[in-house]
C-alpha positions as CSV (number, residue, x, y, z in Angstrom):
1,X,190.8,186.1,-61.4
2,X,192.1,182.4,-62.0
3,X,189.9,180.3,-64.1
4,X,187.2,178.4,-62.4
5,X,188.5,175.2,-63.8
6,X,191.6,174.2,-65.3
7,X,192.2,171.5,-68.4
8,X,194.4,169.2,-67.0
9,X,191.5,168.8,-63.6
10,X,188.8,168.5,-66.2
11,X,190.3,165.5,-68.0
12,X,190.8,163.7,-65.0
13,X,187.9,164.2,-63.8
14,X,185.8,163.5,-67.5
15,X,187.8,160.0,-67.8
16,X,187.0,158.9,-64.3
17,X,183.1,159.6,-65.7
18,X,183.6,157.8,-68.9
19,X,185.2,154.9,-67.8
20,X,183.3,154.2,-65.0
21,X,185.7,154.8,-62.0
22,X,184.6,156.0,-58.5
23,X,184.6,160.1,-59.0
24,X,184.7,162.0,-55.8
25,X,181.6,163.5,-54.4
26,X,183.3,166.0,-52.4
27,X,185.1,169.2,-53.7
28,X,188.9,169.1,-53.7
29,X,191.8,171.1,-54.8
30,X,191.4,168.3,-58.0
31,X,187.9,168.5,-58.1
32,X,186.9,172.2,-59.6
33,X,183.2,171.1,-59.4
34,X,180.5,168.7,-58.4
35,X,180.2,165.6,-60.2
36,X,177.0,164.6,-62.6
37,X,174.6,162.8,-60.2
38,X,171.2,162.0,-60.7
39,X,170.1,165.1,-57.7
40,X,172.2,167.6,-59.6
41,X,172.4,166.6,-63.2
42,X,169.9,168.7,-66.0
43,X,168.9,167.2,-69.2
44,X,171.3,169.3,-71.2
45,X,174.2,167.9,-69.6
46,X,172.8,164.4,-69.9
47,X,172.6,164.7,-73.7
48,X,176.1,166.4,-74.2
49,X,177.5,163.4,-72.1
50,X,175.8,160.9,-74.3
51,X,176.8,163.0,-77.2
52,X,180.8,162.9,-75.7
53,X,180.2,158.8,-75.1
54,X,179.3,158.6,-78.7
55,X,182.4,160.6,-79.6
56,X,184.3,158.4,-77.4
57,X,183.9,155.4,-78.7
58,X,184.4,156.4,-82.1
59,X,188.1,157.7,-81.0
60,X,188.6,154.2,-79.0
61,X,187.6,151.9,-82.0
62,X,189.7,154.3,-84.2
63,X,187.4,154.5,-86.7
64,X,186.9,157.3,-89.0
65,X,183.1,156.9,-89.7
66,X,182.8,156.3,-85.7
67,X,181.9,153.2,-83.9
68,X,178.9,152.0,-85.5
69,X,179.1,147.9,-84.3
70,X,175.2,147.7,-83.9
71,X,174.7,146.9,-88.1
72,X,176.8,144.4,-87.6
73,X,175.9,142.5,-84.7
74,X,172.3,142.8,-85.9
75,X,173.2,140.9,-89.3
76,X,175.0,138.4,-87.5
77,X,172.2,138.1,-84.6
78,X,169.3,137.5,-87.8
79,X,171.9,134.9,-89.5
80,X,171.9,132.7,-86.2
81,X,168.6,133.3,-85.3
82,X,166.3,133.7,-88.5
83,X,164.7,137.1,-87.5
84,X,164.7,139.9,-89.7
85,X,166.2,143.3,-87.1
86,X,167.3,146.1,-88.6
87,X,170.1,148.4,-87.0
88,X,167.7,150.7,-85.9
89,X,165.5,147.7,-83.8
90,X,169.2,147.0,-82.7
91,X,169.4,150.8,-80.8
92,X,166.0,150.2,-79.8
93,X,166.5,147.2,-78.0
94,X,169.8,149.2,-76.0
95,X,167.7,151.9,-75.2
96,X,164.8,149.4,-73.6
97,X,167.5,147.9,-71.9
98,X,168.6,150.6,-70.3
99,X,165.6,151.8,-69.4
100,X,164.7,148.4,-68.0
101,X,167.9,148.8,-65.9
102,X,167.2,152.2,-64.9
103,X,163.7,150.7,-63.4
104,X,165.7,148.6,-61.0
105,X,167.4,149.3,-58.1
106,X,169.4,152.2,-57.3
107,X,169.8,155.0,-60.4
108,X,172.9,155.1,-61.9
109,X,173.1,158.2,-64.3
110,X,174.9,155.7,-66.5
111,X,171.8,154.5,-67.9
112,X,169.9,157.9,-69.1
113,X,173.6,158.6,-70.7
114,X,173.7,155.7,-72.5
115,X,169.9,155.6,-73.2
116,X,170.1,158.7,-74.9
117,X,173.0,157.8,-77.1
118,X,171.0,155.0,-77.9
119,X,168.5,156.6,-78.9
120,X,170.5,159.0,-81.3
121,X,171.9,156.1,-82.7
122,X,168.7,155.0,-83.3
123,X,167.9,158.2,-84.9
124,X,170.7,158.2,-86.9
125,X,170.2,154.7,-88.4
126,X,167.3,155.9,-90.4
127,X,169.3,158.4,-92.3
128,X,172.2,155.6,-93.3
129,X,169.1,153.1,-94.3
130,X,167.2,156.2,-96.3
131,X,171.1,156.6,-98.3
132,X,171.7,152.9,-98.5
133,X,168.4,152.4,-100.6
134,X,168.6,156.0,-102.8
């Protein structure tokens, strides 16, 4: 029995969904199986594609520790501003955002992916703040 899905169909079809190109919503010879839409998607796979968008970036900013931007910005967003964020208000404000997006208009799975990863993010801050002060 031939495999259900082959590599090189998966790959085109998983960057099309990362980068935010039109994926076909109809089965093809080069599409072994239905997209991620918000009538068919499950929570599990929105957390592993968060979880792959978080690997992704890290790959695209060729950066060994990951992408991890959002200490960064918030220091230079308190310099210019006077408030006091930390990285982990930083994720927190993504996450709102997206879920302020996701309250508008049409859904677009795009914002419970990226919510989620902000949310980790979030998460994950605390542990790098907790190391930073031991």
């Amino acid at each position: 029995m031939p495999p259900l899905i082959t590599l090189p169909a998966f790959d085109r079809w998983w960057t099309a969904a990362i980068t935010h190109l039109p994926i076909p919503t109809t089965m093809n010879s080069r599409t072994p199986f239905p997209p991620l839409t918000t009538d068919t998607v499950d929570a599990t796979e929105i957390l592993v594609a968060a979880a792959d968008c978080i690997g992704d970036r890290a790959s695209q900013r060729d950066q060994a520790d990951g992408e991890r931007s959002m200490s960064r910005a918030v220091d230079t967003f308190n310099v210019l501003t006077g408030h006091s964020l930390s990285e982990r208000d930083g994720w927190i404000f993504q996450a709102v955002l997206k879920l302020a997006r996701a309250q508008g208009g049409r859904h677009v799975l795009d914002d419970y992916i990226d919510g989620a990863a902000y949310l980790a993010l979030a998460g994950e801050s605390l542990r790098v703040r907790s190391e930073a002060q031991s």
